[in-house]
C-alpha positions in Angstrom: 4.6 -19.1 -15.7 7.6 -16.8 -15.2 7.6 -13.3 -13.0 7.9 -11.1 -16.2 4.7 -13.5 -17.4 2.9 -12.7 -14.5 3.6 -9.5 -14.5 2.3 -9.0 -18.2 -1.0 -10.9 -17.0 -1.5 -7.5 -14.3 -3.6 -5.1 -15.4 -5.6 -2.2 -13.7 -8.7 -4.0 -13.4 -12.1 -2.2 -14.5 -14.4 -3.9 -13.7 -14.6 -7.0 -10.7 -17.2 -10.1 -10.5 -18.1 -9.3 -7.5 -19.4 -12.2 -6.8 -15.9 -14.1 -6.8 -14.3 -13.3 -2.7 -10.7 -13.7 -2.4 -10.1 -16.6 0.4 -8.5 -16.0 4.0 -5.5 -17.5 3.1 -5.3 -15.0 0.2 -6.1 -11.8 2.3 -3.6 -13.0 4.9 -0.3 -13.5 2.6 -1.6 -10.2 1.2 -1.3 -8.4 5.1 2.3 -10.5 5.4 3.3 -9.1 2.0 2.5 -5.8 3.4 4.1 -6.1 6.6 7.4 -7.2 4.8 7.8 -4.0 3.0 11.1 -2.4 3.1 10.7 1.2 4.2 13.1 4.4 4.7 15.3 3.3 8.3 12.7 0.4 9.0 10.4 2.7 10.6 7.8 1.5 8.6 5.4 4.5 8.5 2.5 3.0 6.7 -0.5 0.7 7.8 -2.6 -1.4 5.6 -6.6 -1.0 6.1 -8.6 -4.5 4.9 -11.9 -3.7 4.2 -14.7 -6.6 3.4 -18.0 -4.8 3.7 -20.2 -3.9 0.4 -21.9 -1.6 2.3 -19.2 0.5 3.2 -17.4 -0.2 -0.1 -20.8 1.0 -2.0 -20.0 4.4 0.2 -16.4 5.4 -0.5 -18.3 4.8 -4.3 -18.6 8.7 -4.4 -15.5 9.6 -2.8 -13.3 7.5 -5.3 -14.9 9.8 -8.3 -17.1 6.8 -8.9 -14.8 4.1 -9.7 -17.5 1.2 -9.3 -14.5 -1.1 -8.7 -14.1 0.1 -5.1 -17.9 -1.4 -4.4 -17.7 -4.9 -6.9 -14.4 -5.8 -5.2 -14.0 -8.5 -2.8 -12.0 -6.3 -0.6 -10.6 -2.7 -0.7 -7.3 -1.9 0.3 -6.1 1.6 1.9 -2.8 2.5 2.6 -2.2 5.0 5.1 0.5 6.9 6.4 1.6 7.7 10.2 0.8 11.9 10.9 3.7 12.4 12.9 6.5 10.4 13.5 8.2 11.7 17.1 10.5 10.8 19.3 8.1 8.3 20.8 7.1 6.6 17.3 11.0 6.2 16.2 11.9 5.0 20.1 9.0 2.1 19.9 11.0 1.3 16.9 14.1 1.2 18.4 12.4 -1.3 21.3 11.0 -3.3 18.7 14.8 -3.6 17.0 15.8 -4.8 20.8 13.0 -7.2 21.5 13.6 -9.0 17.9 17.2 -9.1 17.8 18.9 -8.5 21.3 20.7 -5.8 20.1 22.4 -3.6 23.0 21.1 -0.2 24.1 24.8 0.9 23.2 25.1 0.0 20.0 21.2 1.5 18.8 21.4 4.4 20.9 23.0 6.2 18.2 21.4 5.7 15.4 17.9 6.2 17.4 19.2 9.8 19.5 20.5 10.8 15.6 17.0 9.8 13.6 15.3 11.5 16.4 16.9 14.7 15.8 16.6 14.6 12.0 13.1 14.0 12.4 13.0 16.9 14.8 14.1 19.3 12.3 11.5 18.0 9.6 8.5 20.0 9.1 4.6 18.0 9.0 4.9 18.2 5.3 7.8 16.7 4.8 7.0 13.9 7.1 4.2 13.4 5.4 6.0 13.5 1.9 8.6 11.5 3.2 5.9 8.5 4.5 3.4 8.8 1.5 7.1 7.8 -0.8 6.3 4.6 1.8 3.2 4.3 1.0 3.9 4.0 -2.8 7.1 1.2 -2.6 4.2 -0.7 -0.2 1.6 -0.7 -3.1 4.5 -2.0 -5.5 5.3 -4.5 -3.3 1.2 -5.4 -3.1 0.8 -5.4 -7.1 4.1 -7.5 -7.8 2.6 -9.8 -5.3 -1.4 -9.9 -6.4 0.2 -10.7 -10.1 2.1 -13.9 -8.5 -1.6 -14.7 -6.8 -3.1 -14.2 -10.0 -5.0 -11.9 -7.5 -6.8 -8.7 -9.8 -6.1 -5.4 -8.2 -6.7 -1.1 -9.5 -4.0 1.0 -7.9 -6.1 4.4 -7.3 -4.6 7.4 -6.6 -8.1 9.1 -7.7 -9.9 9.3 -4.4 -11.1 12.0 -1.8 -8.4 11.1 0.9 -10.1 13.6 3.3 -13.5 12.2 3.1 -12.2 8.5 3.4 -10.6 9.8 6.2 -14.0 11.2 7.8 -15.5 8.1 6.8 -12.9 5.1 8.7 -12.8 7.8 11.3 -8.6 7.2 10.7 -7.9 11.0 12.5 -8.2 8.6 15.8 -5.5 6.3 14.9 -3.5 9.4 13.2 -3.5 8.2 10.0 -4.1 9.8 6.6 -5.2 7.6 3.7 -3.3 8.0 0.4 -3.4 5.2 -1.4 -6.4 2.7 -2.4 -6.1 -0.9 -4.3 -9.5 -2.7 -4.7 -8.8 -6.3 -5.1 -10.5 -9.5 -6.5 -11.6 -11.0 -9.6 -11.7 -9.3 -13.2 -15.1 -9.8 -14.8 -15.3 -11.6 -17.8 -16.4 -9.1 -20.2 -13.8 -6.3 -18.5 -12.0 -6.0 -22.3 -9.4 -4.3 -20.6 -8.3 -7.6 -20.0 -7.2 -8.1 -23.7 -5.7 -5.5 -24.1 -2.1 -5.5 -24.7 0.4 -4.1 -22.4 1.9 -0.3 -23.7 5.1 0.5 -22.4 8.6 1.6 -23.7 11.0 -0.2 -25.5 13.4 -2.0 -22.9 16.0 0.0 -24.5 14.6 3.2 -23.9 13.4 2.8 -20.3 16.6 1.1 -19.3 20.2 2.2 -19.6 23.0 -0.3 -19.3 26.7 1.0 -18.2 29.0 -1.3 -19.3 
């Protein structure tokens, strides 16, 4: 099966067998995937939360405006963004660069002393907008991979981010939750799964320039 095959196979699941659990080896190329995100300068502003607990998945139930798929998945994925990124979050960066590659003080110096100062001039919001545009090219990267998988997934949007928050007490790791992707198995008798795909003609969602 080709990528446009697979891609055709995604759907936003509605309903999981929750009895069907995604294996380690699954969950783990799913963190890697997540990990190799490209984000904005590298900085990498988002972390993944892996949640495999029916008990706690059965709670964020009401706060997900009662999308049963957040309790009958095999695991629930949150994406969260950093709260501030400072001078000390984009120099850990800048240390990480060093440790990976070798790269000279000399040469990064620059570009770190220049993203510090344009973060510095930022306000909270548009830090926050800036990382939650992250957070969205992470869950694209997530999707495209669960489809290869043949790993179900729901992209939500539709959740109460402050009371997830509250709940995966996140304001201790300054994190904010924006995102959520339950992931598993579709149910048999989902008949979303039928359904054909609705989208634009090709010609009308893409323009060619010759």
């Amino acid at each position: 099966m080709d990528i446009v095959e697979h891609l055709k196979w995604r759907y936003a699941v509605k309903k999981f067998d929750a009895e069907k659990l995604l294996s380690i080896e699954k969950v783990e190329l799913l963190k890697k995937a997540f990990n190799l995100t490209a984000t904005s300068y590298g900085l990498q502003p988002v972390t993944l939360l892996v949640i495999h607990n029916k008990e706690l998945q059965t709670s964020l139930v009401p706060f997900s405006f009662g999308q049963q798929q957040v309790a009958q998945a095999s695991h629930v994925l949150v994406i969260c963004i950093q709260n501030h990124i400072d001078g000390d979050y984009i120099s850990k960066y800048f240390s990480q660069v060093r440790k990976v590659r070798g790269t000279s003080q000399t040469i990064l110096n620059p570009f770190k002393e220049a993203l510090i100062a344009d973060f510095s001039q930022k306000d909270t919001h548009e830090i926050k907008q800036w990382a939650t545009n992250q957070a969205y090219l992470a869950m694209g990267k997530l999707l495209t991979v669960c489809a290869l998988e043949k790993i179900d997934s729901c992209p939500m949007e539709g959740f109460d981010s402050p009371a997830y928050d509250r709940i995966l007490d996140l304001q201790k790791r300054d994190l904010t939750s924006v995102l959520v992707m339950p992931i598993g198995y579709r149910a048999k008798d989902d008949i979303f799964s039928e359904f054909k795909k609705v989208r634009k003609d090709l010609d009308e969602s893409v323009i060619d320039f010759p």
